[in-house]
C-alpha positions, -999 to +999 in steps of 0.1 A: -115+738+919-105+776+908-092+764+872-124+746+867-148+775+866-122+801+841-142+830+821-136+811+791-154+777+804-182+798+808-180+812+777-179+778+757-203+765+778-230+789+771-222+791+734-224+751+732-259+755+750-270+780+721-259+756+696-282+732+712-313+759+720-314+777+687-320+745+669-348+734+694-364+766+694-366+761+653-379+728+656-406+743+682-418+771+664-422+746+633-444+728+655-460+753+668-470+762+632-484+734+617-510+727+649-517+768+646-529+758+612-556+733+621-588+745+633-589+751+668-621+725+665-600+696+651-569+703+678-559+677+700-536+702+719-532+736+719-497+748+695-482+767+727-478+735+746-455+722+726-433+747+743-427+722+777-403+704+755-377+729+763-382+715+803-352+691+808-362+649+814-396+660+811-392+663+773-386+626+771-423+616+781-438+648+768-427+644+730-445+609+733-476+629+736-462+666+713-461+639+685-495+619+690-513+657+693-498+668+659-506+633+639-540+634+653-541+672+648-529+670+614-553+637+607-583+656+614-575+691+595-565+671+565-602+654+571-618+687+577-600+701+548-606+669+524-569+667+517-555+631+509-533+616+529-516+584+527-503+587+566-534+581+584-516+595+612-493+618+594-459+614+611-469+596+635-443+565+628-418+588+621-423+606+656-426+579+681-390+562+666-374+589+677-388+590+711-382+557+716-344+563+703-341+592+726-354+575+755-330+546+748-304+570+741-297+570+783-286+532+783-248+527+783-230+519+749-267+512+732-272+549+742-245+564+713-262+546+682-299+552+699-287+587+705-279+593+667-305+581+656-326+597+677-305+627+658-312+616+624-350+608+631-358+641+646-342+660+612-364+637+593-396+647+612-390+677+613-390+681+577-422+659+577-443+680+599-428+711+581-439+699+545-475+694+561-479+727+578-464+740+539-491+719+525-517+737+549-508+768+543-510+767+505-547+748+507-554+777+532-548+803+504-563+779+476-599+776+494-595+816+507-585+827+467-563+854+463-559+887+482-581+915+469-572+950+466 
């Protein structure tokens, strides 16, 4: 039982954690973003909660709701704003497959393939909901105008 706990397990076991946590932390803080940007008025959640997705199991059934609260979020600033979009829940689709793939990601043999593509779908959101809080931000600056001096 001595060998199993070495100084270098530890090691590789907490830099294998932050290879998993500094990518999640991204992911939140793009989240965070993009709901920061809609009008507190239009919110269907506030942006720090999307933080309990860092609580282990619990993340499972919480990012069910993370992603419903951003497409509905998002769906009601781009209303607000009078921004086109041809998502009428932006990202919405997108989101709840990879859920679903995560949550399926815990049955034996299915779990691998549901696991990666859990993988693939969350990059794909990711760059979804990041490309909308972009597209936020620059309608932001076109209704405000430029900075003056």
């Amino acid at each position: 039982m001595g060998d199993l706990l070495q100084p270098w397990h530890l090691l590789v076991l907490g830099l294998v954690f932050c290879i998993f946590l500094i990518p999640a932390i991204l992911y939140i803080l793009t989240l965070q973003t993009a709901l920061s940007k809609c009008a507190g008025s239009v919110r269907t959640m506030q942006p720090g909660e999307v933080w309990l997705l860092l609580i282990p199991l619990f993340n499972l059934i919480w990012h069910f709701l993370v992603v419903m609260g951003i497409a509905k979020s998002l769906r009601n600033e781009f209303a607000r704003r009078g921004i086109p979009s041809a998502d009428p829940l932006p990202g919405q689709s997108i989101g709840m497959a990879m859920c679903i793939c995560a949550c399926c990601g815990i049955i034996p043999i299915l779990g691998i393939l549901a696991s990666l593509a859990s993988l693939v779908l969350w990059i794909i959101y990711w760059i979804k909901v990041a490309g909308y809080s972009e597209l936020l931000g620059e309608t932001m600056t076109a209704v405000s105008g430029p900075p003056t001096v």
